[in-house]
N, C-alpha and C positions, 0 to 999 in steps of 0.2 A: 218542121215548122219552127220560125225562129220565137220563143218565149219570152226574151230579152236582150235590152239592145241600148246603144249609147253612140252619136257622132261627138267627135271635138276637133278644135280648133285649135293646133298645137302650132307657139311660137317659142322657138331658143337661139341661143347664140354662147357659144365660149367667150366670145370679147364683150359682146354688150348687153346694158342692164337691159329688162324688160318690164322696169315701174310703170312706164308712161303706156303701156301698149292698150291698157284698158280706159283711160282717159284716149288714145288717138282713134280707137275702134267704137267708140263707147258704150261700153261691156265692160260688166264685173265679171271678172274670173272667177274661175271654179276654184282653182288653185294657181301656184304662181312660187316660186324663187328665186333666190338668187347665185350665180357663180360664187362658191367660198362658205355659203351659209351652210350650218353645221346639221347634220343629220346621223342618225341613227340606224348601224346595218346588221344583219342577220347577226353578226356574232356579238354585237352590244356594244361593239365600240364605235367612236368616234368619227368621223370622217368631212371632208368639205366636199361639197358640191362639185361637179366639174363645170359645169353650163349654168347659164340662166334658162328660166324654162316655165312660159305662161301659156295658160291653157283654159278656154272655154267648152261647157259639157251640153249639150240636150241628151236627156234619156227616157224611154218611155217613160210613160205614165203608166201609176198605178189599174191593171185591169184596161190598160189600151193592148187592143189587137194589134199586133208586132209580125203576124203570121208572114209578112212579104217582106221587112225589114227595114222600108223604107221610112216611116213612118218620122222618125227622130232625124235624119238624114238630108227628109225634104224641108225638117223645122231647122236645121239648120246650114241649109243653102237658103232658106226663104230669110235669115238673119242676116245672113252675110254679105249677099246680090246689093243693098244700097251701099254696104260700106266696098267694094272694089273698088274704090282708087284710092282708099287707107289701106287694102292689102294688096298691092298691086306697089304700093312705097314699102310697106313694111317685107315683101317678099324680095326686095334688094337688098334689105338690111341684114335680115333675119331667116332661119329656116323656118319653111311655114307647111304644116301640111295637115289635112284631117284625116284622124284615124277615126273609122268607124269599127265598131265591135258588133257579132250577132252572136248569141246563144240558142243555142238550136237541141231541138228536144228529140231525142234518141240521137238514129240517124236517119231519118227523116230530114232531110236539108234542100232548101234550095232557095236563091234569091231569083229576084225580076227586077233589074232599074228600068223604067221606061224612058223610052227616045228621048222626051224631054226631062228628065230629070237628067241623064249622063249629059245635053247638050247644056242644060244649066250648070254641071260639076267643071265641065270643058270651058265655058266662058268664066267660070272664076279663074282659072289657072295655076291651080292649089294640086297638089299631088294626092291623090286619094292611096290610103293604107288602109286593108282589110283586115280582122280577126274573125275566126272563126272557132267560137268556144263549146263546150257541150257533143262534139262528132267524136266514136270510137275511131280508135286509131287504128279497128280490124276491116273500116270502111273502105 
């Protein structure tokens, strides 16, 4: 059973900024940088960014049933369907694709998209990435 879960709407580019992507989509970002801007890594030092790199999140809700996973998934294809011809320009500019994550309790796992949800992921035209967190690795 999946426990816990999260889709996003992931926009980057090496060469180009991505300020305006939440003004052309319009949507505030979860998070968001830029190529160059300064970050902090495992060993404490210093570093620049390689990418620009903007990103919108759904996650469950507190105490929502996630059991089938889709739940966050369908909230956000239902977000995205009016703006496809903002991502439909910005997937010529920009890499664009949503990672979905599940957390799954033991190993007990398994998903279901129904026909129309994968035909709604298919008319966006966005590359779907999967995680899968929480399954032993003796699975």
């Amino acid at each position: 059973m999946i426990v816990a879960g999260r889709a996003s709407l992931y926009i980057s580019s090496r060469e180009r900024r991505v300020e305006d992507i939440g003004a052309r989509l319009g949507l505030t970002p979860t998070g968001s940088w830029e190529k160059d801007d300064p970050i902090r890594v495992r060993d404490g030092q210093m570093r620049h960014r390689k990418n620009s790199h903007w990103y919108f999140t759904v996650a469950n809700e507190p105490g929502e049933d996630g059991s089938w996973g889709t739940p966050w998934l369908e909230r956000l294809v239902e977000i995205l369907e009016p703006r496809k011809s903002v991502l439909d320009q910005l997937c010529t500019e920009y890499s664009v694709h949503i990672w979905w994550t599940a957390e799954f309790e033991s190993n007990q796992w398994s998903i279901a998209l129904s026909p129309a949800l994968l035909a709604r992921l298919g008319a966006l035209g966005i590359e779907l990435e999967f995680q899968a967190d929480g399954i032993d690795e003796a699975t």
